[in-house]
N, C-alpha and C positions, 0 to 999 in steps of 0.2 A: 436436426433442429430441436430445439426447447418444444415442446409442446405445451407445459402448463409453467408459466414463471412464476406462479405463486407457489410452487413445488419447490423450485429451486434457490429462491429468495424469500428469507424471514419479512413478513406483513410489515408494514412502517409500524402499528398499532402495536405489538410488540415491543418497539425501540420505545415507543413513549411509553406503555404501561413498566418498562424496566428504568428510565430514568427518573422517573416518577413515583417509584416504589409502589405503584398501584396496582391489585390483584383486578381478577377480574370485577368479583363483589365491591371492590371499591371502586371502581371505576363508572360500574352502573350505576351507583350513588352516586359521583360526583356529577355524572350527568342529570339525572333526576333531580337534583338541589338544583343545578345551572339552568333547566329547563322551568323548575319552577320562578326563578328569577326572572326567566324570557315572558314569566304570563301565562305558564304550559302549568293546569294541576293537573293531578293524578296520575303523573308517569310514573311506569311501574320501574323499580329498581330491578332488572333482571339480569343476573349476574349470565344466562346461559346466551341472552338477547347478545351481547358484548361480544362472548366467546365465539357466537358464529361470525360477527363482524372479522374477525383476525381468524378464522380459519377454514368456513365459508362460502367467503367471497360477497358476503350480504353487506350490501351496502346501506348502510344507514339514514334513517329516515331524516329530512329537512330538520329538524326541530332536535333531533340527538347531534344532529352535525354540528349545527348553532350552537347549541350548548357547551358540545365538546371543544369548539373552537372559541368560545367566551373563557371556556377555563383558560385556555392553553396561550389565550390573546392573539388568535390569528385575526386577522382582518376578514369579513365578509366576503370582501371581493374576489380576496382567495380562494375560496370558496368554489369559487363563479369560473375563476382560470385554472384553477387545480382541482378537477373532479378528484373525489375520495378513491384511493385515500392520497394521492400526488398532495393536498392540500399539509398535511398533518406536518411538524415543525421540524422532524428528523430527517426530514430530505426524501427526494424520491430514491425507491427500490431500486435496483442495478436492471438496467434490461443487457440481457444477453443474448436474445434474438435476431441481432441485426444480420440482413443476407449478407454471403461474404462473397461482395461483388464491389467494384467500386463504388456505386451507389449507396451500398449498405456501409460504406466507409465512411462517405461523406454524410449521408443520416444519423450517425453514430458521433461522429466529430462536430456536427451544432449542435446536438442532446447535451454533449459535454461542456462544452466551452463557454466557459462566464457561468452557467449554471451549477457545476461543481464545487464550482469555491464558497457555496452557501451552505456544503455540505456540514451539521455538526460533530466532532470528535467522537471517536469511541464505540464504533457500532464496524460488526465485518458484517453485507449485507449477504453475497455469494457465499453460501455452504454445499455442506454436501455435494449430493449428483449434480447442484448447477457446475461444480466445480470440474467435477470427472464429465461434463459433457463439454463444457467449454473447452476443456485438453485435448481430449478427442478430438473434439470437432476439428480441432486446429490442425492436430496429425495428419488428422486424413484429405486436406486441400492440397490442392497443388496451385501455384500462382498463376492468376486470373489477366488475359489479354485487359486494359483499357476499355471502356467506350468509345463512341467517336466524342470529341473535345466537346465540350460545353458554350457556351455564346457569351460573350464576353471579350475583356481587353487579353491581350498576348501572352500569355507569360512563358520568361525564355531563361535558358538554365542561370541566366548571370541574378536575375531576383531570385531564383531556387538558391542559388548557390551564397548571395549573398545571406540570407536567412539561418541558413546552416550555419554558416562559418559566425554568428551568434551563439550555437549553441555551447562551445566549450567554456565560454566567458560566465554561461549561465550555471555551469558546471562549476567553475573555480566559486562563485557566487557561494553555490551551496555548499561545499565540501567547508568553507571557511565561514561563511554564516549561519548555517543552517537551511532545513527546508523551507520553515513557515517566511523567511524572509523572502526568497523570491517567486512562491507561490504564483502572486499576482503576473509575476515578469513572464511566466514561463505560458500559463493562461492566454496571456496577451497576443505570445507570439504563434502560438498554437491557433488563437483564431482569426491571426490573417493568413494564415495556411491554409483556415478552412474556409476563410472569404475567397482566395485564390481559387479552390477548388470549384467551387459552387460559381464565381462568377465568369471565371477565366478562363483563355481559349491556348491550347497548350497542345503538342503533338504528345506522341501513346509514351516516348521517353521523359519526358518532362514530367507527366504524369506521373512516371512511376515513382519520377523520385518526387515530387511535392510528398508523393505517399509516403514514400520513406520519412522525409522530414518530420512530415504530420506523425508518423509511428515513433520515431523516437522522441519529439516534444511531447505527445501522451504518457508516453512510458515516464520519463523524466518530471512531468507533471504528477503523475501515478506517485512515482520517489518520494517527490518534496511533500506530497499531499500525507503522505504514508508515516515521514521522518513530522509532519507536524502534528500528528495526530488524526487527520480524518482520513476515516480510513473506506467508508463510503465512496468518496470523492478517488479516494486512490484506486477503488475494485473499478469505478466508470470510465478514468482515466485507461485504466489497464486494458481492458474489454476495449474501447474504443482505437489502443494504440497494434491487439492481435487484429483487430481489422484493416487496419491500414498498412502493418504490416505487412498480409497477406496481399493488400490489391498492388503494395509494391515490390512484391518478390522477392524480402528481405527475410527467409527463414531466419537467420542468424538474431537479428532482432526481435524475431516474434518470440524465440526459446527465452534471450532475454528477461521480456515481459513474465513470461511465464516465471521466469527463477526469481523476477520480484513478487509474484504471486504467491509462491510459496513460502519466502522468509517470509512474509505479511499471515500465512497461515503457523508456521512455527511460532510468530510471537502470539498468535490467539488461541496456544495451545490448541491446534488439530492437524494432529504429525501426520494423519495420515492424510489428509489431503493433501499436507506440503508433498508427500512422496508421489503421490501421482501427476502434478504439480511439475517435480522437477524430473523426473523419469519423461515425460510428456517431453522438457525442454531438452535432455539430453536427446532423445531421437529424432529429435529435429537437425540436430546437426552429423547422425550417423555417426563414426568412427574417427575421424579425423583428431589428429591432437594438434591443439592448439590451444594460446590465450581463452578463448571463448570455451573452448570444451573442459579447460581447465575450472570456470569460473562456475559451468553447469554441474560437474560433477560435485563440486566442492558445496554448490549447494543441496546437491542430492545428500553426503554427508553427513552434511547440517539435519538434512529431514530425517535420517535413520537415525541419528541419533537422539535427534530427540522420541523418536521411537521405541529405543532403546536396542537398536540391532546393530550391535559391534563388530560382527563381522561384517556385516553389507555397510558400513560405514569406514570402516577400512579399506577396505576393495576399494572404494569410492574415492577414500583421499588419496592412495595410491596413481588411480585412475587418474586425479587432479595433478598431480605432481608431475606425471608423464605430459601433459598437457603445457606447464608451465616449462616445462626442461625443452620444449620448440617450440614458444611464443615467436611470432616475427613483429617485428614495428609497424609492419604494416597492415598490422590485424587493425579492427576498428577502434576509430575512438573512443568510444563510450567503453573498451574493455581495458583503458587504461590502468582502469586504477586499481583491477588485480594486480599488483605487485605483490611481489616477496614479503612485505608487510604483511599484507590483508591477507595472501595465502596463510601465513604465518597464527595471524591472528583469529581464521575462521577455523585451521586447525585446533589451538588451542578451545574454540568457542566448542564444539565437536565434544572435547575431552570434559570441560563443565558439564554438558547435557548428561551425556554416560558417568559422569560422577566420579572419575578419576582426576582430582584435583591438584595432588602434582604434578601430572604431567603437563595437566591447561598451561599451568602456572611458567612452567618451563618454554614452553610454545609460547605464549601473551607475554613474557620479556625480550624474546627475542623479536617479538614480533616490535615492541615499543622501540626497540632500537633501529629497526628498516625502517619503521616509516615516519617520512618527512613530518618537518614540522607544521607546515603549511595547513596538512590537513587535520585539521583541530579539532571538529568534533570526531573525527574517526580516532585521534590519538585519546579526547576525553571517553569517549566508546569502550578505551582498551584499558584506559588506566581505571576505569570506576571496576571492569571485571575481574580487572588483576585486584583491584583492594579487598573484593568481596573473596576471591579465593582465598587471599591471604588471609582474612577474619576466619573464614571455615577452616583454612587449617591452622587456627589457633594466632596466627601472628598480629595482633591488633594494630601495633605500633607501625608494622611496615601497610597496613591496610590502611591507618590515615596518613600516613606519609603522600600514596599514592594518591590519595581522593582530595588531597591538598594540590598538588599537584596538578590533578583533574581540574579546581573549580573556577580558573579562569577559565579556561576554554569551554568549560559550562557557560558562562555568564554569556561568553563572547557571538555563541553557537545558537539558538535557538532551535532546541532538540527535545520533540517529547520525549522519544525514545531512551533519550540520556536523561529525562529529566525523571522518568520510571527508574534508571538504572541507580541514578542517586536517591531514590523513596529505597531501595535493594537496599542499599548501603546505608541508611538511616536505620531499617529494622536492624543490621545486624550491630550497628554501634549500640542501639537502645539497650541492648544483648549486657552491656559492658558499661551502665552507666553509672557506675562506682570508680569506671577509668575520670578522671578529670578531662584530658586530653578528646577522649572520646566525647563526652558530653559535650566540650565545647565545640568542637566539629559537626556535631548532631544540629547544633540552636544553629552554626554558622550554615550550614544547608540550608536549614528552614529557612535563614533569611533572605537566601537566595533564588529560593523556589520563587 
């Protein structure tokens, strides 16, 4: 178990004093100025007074709270429901402590649900060892008997089953809209999963699978929350979906979870968490080749190379390929849509990281030729990376070709993700602003952002 979650999780007070561009010294001043507008003189400006609040654990007195909350324009009453620091505007800290019992599933899934989605953009809250203990932790359980049923009305596989056969619909949703588009959809149906649970009277099979469900509509929540930007809401999501997970005996989804935990750590630059991360989700599934083992290795890959370790990155796409060469159809759903594409294309992504730029380039064309049309922000995905290699290795003209290419399916998609990837591609046109061609691509971006 966690012992100290201020260890494992950065302070909210940090996330404000960095969106804020506020040191600690200015911060004791803004509140000293706020405090004097409340009526309060002669607070002292103390830059050290601040410092122990964010790392501490000192909770701040009545009068610096007020204050602080007058700058930031939180309501009072907040105040009053959200003890400091749950109060402060960047959303609550990630808890990772939940038992990993059914109970501590169902605890963890109304923490999340409707409250996540107030998460704001931009902030990873799980670092370090909270990361390497939440892996662990997870390794080392084995799947958990039910309680006896809870009191409540019936529920029987055919509303389990109806709820499910939702989610691929939810799926098609975001691969062709984007995540932030059905955020709320997916929210929604995750907390009548978690109403079922809490109110509902179900045998120990029922149960496991509501679990399931509930585990991959977190996870899937986690995605979208991830693919729109917040990335808070996605570490809650995540954490909340390895619990459910577990109480429903679904290792294959919990490794899952974990292998979107890790891309989420590659794009925040910290390779090495992603590595224990996705090492964590490969031994979850043992030796076995398949679809799924192919999709975990391939993110293990992904994390060495952005490492920089070429040969444990190799072994690893190897490792993936053997995977994919005995996919069955009847692997699960959610591992669809590794296909030949996306294999194709996380390869080539691999070869960007280690910096061998023709070969990416040779990989991300083949990969733009497998994969369907349909899925449009993964084909804008491929083509923004393919334009940026083409810029690096000197080709301008074939690098706005493709980002032309790209920017309907930008528009169409709502993708922070992509919409970083075309900021990528503006620095490097800026590069070339004596191109006409280029320049005008650069304004036509902007107007699209």
């Amino acid at each position: 178990m966690l012992t100290d979650n201020a260890h494992a999780c950065t302070h909210p007070l940090a996330f404000v004093r960095a969106q804020r561009g506020w040191s600690y010294q200015r911060l004791a001043r803004v509140v000293a100025r706020r405090a004097r507008d409340l009526g309060v003189a002669n607070m002292a400006a103390e830059r050290q007074k601040v410092w122990r609040w964010e790392h501490r654990g000192v909770v701040p007195d009545r009068v610096s709270q007020l204050a602080l909350a007058a700058e930031l324009g939180v309501p009072n009453d907040r105040l009053e429901s959200h003890p400091w620091p749950a109060w402060l505007p960047t959303g609550d800290a990630v808890r990772t402590e939940y038992p990993w019992t059914p109970g501590g599933s169902v605890t963890s899934l109304m923490d999340v649900v409707e409250d996540a989605l107030s998460d704001r953009r931009g902030f990873l809250t799980i670092t370090g060892v909270g990361v390497a203990e939440l892996a662990s932790q997870w390794l080392g359980l084995e799947p958990a008997e039910l309680s006896v049923a809870l009191a409540g009305g019936r529920v029987d596989d055919q509303i389990v089953n109806r709820i499910e056969h939702n989610i691929p619909g939810l799926r098609v949703m975001d691969e062709r809209l984007g995540g932030e588009s059905v955020r709320r959809l997916v929210d929604a149906e995750l907390g009548l999963v978690a109403d079922l649970l809490v109110r509902g009277s179900y045998t120990e099979q029922v149960g496991r699978h509501l679990h399931t469900v509930a585990a991959e509509l977190a996870r899937f929540a986690g995605w979208v929350s991830f693919d729109a930007g917040f990335h808070t809401a996605a570490q809650r999501y995540w954490t909340t979906a390895l619990h459910c997970a577990h109480s429903g005996g679904d290792r294959l989804l919990g490794a899952n979870v974990l292998k979107n935990m890790s891309l989420q750590c590659v794009d925040f630059a910290r390779p090495r968490e992603a590595v224990e991360l996705a090492e964590a989700a490969v031994a979850s599934v043992g030796s076995a080749s398949s679809r799924v083992s192919a999709m975990l290795y391939m993110r293990l890959a992904r994390a060495y190379a952005a490492t920089g370790e070429t040969s444990a990155c190799a072994q690893a796409i190897v490792r993936s390929e053997e995977g994919m060469a005995s996919a069955a159809p009847e692997e699960p759903a959610w591992a669809d849509y590794f296909d030949d594409g996306e294999f194709l294309a996380q390869v080539g992504s691999c070869y960007i990281d280690l910096g061998h730029l023709v070969q990416a380039d040779r990989w991300l064309e083949r990969s733009l030729l497998a994969l369907p049309g349909s899925r449009a922000r993964d084909r804008a995905t491929y083509l923004l990376r393919r334009a940026s290699v083409q810029m690096d290795l000197g080709n301008v003209d074939q690098g706005c070709a493709l980002t032309r290419e790209a920017m309907p399916m930008l528009e169409a998609t709502r993708s922070k993700r992509n919409a970083r990837r075309a900021d990528e591609v503006r620095r490097r046109l800026r590069r070339h602003s004596g191109d006409p061609e280029a320049r005008e691509l650069d304004q036509a971006l902007a107007r699209s952002a």
